[in-house]
C-alpha positions as semicolon CSV with decimal commas, in nm:
position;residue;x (nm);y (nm);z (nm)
1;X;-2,071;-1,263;1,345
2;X;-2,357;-1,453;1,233
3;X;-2,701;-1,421;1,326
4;X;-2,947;-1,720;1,330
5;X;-3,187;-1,751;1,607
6;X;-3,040;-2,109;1,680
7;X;-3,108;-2,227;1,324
8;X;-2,898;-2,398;1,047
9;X;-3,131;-2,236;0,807
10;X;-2,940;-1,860;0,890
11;X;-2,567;-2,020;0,916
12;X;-2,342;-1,803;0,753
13;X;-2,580;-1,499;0,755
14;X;-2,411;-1,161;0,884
15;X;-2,536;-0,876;0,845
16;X;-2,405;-0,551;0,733
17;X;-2,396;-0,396;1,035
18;X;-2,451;-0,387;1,430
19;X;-2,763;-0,421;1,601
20;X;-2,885;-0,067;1,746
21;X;-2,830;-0,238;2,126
22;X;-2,474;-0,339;1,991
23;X;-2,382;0,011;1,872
24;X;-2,492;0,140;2,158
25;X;-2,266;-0,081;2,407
26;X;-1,988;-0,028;2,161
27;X;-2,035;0,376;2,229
28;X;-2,015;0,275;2,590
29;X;-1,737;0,111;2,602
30;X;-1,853;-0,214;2,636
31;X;-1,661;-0,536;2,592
32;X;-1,839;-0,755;2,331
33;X;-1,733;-1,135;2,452
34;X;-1,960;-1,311;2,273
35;X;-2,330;-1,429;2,131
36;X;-2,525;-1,683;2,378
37;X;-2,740;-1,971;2,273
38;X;-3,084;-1,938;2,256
39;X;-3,416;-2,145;2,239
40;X;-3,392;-2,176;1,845
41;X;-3,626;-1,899;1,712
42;X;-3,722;-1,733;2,058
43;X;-3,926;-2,098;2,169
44;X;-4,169;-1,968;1,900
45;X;-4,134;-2,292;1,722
46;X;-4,310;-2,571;1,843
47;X;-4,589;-2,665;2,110
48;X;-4,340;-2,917;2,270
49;X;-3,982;-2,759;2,271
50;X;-3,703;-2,771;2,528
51;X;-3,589;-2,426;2,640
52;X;-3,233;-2,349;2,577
53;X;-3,197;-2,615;2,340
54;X;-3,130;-2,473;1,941
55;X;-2,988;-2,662;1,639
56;X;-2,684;-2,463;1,601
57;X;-2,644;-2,480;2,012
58;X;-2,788;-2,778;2,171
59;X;-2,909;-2,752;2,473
60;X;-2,841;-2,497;2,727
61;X;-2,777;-2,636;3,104
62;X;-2,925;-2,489;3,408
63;X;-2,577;-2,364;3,608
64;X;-2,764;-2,446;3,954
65;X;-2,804;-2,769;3,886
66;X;-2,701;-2,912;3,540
67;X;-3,003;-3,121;3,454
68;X;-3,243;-2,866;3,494
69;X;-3,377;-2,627;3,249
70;X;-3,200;-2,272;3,206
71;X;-3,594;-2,176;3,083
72;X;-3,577;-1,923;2,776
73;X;-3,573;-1,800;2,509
74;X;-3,262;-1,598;2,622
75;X;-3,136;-1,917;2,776
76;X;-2,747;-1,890;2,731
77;X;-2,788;-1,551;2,865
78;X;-2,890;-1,650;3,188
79;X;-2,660;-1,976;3,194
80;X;-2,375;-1,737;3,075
81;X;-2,430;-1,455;3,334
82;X;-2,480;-1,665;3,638
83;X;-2,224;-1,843;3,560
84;X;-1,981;-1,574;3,569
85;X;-1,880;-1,633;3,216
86;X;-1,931;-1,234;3,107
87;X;-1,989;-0,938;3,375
88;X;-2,377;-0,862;3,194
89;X;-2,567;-1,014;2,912
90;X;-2,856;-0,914;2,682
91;X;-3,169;-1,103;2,666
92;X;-3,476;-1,061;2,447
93;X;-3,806;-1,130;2,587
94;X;-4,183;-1,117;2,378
95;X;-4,362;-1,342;2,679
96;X;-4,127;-1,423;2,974
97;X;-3,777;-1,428;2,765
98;X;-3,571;-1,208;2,996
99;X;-3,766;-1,233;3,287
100;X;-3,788;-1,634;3,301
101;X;-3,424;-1,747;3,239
102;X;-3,332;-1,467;3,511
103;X;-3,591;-1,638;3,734
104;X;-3,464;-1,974;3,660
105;X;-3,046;-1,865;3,648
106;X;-3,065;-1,664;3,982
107;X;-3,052;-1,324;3,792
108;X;-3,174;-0,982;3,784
109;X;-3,396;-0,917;3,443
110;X;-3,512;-0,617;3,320
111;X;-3,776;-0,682;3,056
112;X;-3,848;-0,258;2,976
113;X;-4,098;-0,075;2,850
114;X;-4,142;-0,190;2,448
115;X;-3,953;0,092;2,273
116;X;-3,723;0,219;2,539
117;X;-3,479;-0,003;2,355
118;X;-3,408;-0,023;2,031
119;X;-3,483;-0,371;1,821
120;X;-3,339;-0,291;1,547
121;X;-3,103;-0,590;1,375
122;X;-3,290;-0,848;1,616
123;X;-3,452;-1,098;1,481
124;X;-3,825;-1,049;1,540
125;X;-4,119;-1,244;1,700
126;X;-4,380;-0,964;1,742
127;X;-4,335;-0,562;1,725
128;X;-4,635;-0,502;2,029
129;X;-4,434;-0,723;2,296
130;X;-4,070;-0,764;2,184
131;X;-3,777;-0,586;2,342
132;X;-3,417;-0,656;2,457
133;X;-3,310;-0,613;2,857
134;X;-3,094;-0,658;3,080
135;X;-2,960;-0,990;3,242
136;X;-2,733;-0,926;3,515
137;X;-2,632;-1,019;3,883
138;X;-2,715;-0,771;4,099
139;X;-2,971;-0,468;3,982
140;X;-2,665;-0,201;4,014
141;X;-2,572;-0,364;3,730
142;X;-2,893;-0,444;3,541
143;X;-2,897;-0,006;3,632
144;X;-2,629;0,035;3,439
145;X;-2,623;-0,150;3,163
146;X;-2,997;-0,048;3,091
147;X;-2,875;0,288;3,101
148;X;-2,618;0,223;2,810
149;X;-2,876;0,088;2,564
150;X;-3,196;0,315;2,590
151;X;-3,265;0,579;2,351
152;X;-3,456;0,687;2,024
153;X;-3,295;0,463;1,708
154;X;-3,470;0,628;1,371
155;X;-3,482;0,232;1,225
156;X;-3,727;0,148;1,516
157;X;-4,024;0,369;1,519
158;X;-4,131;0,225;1,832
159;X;-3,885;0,386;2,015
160;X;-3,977;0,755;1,977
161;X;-4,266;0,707;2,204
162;X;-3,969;0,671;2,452
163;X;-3,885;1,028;2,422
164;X;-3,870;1,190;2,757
165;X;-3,870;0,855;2,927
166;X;-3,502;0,748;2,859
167;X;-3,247;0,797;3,131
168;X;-2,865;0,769;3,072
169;X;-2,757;0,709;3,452
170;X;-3,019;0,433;3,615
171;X;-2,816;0,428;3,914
172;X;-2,917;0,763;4,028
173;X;-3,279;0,605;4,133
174;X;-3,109;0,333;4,345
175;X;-3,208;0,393;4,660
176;X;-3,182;0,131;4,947
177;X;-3,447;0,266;5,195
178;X;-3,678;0,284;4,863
179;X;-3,947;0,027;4,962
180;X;-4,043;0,296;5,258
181;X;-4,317;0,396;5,194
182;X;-4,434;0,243;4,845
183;X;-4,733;0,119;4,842
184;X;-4,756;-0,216;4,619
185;X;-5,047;-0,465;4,547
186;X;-4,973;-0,818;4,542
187;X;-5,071;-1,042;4,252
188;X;-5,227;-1,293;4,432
189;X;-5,378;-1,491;4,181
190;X;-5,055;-1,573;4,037
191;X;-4,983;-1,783;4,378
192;X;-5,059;-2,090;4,442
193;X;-4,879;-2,327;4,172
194;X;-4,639;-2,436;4,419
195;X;-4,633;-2,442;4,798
196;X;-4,218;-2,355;4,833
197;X;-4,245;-2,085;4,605
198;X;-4,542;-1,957;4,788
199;X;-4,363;-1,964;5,130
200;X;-4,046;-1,780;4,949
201;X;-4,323;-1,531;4,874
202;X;-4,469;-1,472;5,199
203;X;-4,115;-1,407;5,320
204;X;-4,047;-1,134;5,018
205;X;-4,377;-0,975;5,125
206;X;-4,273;-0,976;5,513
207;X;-3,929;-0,845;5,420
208;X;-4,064;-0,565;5,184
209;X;-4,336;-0,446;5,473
210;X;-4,043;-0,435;5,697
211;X;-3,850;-0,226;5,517
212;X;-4,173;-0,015;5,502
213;X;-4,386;-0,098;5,249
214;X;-4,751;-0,071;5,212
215;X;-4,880;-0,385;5,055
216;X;-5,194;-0,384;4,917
217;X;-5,293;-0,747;4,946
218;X;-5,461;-0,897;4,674
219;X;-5,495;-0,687;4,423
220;X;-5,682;-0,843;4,059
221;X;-5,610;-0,816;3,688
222;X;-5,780;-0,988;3,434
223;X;-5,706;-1,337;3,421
224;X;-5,434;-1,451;3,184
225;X;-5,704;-1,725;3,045
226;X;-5,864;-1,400;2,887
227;X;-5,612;-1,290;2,615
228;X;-5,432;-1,596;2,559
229;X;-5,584;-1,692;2,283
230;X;-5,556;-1,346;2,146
231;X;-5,207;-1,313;2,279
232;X;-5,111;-1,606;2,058
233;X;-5,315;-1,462;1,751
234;X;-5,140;-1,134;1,772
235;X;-4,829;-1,310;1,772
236;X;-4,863;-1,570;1,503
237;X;-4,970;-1,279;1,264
238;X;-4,697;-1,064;1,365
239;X;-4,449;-1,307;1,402
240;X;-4,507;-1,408;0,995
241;X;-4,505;-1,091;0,918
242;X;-4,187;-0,898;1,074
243;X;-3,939;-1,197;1,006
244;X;-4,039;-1,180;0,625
245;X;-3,933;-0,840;0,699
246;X;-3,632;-0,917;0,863
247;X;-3,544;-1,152;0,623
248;X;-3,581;-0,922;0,296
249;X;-3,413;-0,650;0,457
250;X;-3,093;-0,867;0,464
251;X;-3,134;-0,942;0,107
252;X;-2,818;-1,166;-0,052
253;X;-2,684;-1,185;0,298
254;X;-3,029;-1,385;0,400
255;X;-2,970;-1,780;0,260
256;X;-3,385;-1,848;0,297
257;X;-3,615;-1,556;0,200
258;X;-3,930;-1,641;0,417
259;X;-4,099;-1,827;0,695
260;X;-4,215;-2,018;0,423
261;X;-3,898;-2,102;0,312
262;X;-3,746;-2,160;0,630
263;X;-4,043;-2,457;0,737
264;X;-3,940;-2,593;0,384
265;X;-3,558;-2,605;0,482
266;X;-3,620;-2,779;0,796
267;X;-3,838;-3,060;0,691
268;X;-3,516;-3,110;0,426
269;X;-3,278;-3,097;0,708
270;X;-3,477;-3,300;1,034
271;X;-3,166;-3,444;1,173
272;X;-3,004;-3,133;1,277
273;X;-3,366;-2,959;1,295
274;X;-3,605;-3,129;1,448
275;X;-3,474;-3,426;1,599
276;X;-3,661;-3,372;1,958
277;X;-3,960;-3,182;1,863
278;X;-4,156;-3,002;1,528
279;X;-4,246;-2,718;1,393
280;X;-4,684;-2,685;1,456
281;X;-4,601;-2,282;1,540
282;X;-4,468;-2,215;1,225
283;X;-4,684;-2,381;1,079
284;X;-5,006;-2,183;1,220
285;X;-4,822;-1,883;1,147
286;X;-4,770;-1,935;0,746
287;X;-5,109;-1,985;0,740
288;X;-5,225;-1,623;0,868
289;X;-5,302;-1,340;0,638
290;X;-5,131;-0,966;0,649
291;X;-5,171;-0,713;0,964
292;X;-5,476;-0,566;0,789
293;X;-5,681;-0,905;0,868
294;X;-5,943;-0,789;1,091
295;X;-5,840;-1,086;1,371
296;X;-5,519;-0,967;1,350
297;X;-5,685;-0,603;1,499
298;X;-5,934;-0,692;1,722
299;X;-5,674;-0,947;1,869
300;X;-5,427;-0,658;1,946
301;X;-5,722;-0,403;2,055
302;X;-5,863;-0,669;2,320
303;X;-5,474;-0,759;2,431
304;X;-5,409;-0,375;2,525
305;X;-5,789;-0,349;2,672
306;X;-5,759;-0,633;2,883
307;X;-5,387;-0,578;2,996
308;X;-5,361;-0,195;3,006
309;X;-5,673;-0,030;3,006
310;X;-5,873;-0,270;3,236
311;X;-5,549;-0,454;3,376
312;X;-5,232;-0,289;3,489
313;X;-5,326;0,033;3,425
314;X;-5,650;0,030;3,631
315;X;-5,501;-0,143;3,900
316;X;-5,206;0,064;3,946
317;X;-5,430;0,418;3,948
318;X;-5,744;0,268;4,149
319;X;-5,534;0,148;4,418
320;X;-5,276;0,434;4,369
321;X;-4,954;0,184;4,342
322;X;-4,585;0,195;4,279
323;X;-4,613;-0,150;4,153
324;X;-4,734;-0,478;4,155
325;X;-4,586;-0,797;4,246
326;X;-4,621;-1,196;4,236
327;X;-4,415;-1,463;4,182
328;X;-4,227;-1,461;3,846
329;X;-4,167;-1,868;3,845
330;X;-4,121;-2,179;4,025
331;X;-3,807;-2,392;4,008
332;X;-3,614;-2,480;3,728
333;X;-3,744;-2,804;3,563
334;X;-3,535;-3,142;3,476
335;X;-3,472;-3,093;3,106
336;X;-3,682;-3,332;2,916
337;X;-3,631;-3,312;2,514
338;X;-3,917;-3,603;2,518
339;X;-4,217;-3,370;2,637
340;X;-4,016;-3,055;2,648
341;X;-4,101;-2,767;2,912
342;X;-4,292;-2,827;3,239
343;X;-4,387;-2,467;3,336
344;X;-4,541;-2,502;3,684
345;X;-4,652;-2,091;3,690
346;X;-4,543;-1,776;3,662
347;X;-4,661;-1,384;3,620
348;X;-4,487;-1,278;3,290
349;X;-4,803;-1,249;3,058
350;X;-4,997;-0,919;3,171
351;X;-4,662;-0,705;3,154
352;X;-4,546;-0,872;2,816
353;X;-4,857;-0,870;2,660
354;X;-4,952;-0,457;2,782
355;X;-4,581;-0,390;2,640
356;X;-4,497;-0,282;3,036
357;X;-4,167;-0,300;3,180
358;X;-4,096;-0,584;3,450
359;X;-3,809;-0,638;3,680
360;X;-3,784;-0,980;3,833
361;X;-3,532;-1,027;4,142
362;X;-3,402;-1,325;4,367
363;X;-3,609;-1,381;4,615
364;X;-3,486;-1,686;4,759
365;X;-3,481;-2,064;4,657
366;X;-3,636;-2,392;4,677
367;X;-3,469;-2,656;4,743
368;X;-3,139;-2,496;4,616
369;X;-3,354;-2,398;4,293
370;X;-3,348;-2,011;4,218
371;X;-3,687;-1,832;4,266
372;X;-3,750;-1,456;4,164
373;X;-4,031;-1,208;4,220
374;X;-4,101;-0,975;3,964
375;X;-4,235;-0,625;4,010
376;X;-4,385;-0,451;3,721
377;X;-4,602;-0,147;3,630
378;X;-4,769;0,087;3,394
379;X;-4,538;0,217;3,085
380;X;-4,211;0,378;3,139
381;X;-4,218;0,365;3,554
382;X;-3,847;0,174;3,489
383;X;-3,682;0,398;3,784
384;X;-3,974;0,322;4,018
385;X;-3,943;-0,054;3,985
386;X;-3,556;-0,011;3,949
387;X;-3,560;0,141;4,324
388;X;-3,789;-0,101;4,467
389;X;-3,616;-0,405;4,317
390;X;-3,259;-0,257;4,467
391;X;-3,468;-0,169;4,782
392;X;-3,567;-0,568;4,801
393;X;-3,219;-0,694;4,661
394;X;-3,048;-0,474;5,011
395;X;-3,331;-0,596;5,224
396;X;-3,310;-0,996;5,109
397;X;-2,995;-1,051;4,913
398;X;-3,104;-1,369;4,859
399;X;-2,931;-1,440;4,550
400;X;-2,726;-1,806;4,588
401;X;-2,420;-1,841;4,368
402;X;-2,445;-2,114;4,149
403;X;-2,313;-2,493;4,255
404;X;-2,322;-2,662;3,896
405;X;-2,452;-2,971;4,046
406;X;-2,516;-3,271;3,794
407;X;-2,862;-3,361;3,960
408;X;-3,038;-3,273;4,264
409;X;-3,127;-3,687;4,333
410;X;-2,922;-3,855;4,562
């Protein structure tokens, strides 16, 4: 099968063999149905994209209601699995890729620990945040299927740090009565974007200190305002510099040979390109130098001081949590290809950006619009936030099958 991020400009590429998460479902037995659309190159494209929406594609409908926005990048993976088109799916997620279209779709996504799963035959954004997870249902299965795709892969070096952390059977730390006694701070600063989502919160919160919780209520990390900029430095250097990668290691089976190459193709090709919106982030990311540039380095330094060392990681020891939770995201928008996304909030950044897993759940909806909570933690605490998140799931089941609606008006 081809692989193309969503673009014209990899048609007919295949490479010469599986992905290290597609060898690894293959082992397990799994049944390979089919690849999902995507926001064309992971949303890391332009300023003013549509989620969901790729050349190769189009653009990906929100199965709640079909004018609204799946959200992405790993929009047809949400779409597909809440739809009931495939039992799982796999998502990729650098900033809010798994965990958004899950909060969006009405799903359980598992954005892990970066290097608990292998990356290898993906195509890149950024080594420090990317990773592939789980999209699922319920989180038995998101349990499972994480289970069947962890491990050390020698072609991804970021995945021997994992040693000792992988687990084969996830399901073993699914424990219903497993909110008892946690204790868990509460995000608070990521409240406040929308009043529906905030009272779906405040129900989450009462139903997790019911079943025995100890919420620590508000807890603070570093504002997100503080490493954006550097976030987005990091990843335009990165970004330039793995997919050139990417793209030589495919050699004759790779029809453009660089980013460079690939801006060039799709100012030749705008009708099936760039009809809707342009291409200003590839653009700022030709321009950056190699991974020795000092910005490049003290970008990524104050990233993992800000988000692990001061951030999650002080947090989670100085208050002695489990986890931490807020809202992953409001509602899903109405899908404009004029002005593209309308992100009203969400908590995805400080997890992404440390390179920390994050597990977002249903926790209810607004207005018939899907709304998750995400909990997330320091590095490799997947079967603590694995038994929470099943804990809350038992508690709430608040997950509403889809109703493929054309439009909430009227």
């Amino acid at each position: 099968m081809t692989t193309t991020a969503g673009s014209y400009a990899l048609e007919g590429s295949i490479p010469s063999s599986d992905s290290g998460v597609a060898e690894k479902l293959r082992a397990a037995s799994a049944i390979l149905l089919a690849k999902a659309n995507l926001s064309e190159w992971a949303n890391f494209r332009s300023t003013h994209s549509s989620s969901g929406w790729s050349g190769r594609g189009g653009q990906c409908k929100n199965p709640y209601v079909l004018d609204r926005n799946p959200c992405g990048s790993s929009a047809g993976s949400g779409t597909a699995t809440s739809a009931n088109l495939g039992a799982v799916s796999i998502g990729t997620e650098t900033d809010g890729s798994v965990v958004c279209p899950s909060n969006a779709c009405g799903l359980v996504g598992i954005k892990p620990t970066v290097g608990l799963v292998s990356r290898t035959g993906i195509i890149p954004v950024a080594h420090s945040q990317d990773t592939a997870g789980p999209m699922t249902r319920t989180v038995t299965d998101g349990a499972i299927l994480l289970g069947a795709i962890t491990g050390i892969d020698a072609r991804d070096a970021a995945t021997r740090a994992s040693n000792g952390h992988t687990r084969a059977d996830y399901t073993a730390f699914l424990d219903a009565d497993g909110l008892r006694g946690a204790r868990i701070g509460v995000a608070r600063q990521y409240f406040g974007f929308h009043p529906e989502v905030d009272a779906v919160m405040d129900e989450a919160l009462a139903a997790m200190r019911s079943a025995g919780a100890e919420l620590i209520d508000p807890v603070e990390l570093p504002p997100d305002s503080e490493f954006g900029d550097s976030e987005m430095t990091v990843l335009l250097y990165e970004f330039k510099a793995d997919l050139n990668q990417y793209l030589a290691a495919l050699g004759d089976n790779a029809p453009v040979k660089s980013l460079a190459e690939i801006i060039a193709f799709n100012e030749r090709h705008r009708d099936r390109e760039i009809p809707y919106f342009g291409q200003e982030i590839f653009h700022q990311a030709q321009e950056k130098g190699p991974l020795s540039d000092k910005a490049y380095s003290d970008a990524l330094a104050l990233n993992h001081r800000l988000t692990r060392a001061e951030g999650i990681d002080h947090v989670c020891t100085s208050h002695r949590l489990d986890a931490i939770v807020a809202p992953m995201g409001g509602p899903a928008w109405t899908t404009d290809l004029v002005n593209g996304d309308h992100y009203s909030g969400g908590s995805s950044s400080a997890a992404a950006v440390a390179g920390y897993a994050n597990v977002t759940v249903p926790a209810g909806n607004v207005r018939g619009l899907p709304v998750g909570i995400s909990f997330f933690s320091v590095a490799w605490r997947e079967p603590t936030l694995l038994r929470l998140a099943f804990a809350f799931e038992q508690q709430t089941k608040a997950r509403l099958q889809p109703g493929f609606r054309d439009t909430l008006a009227g």
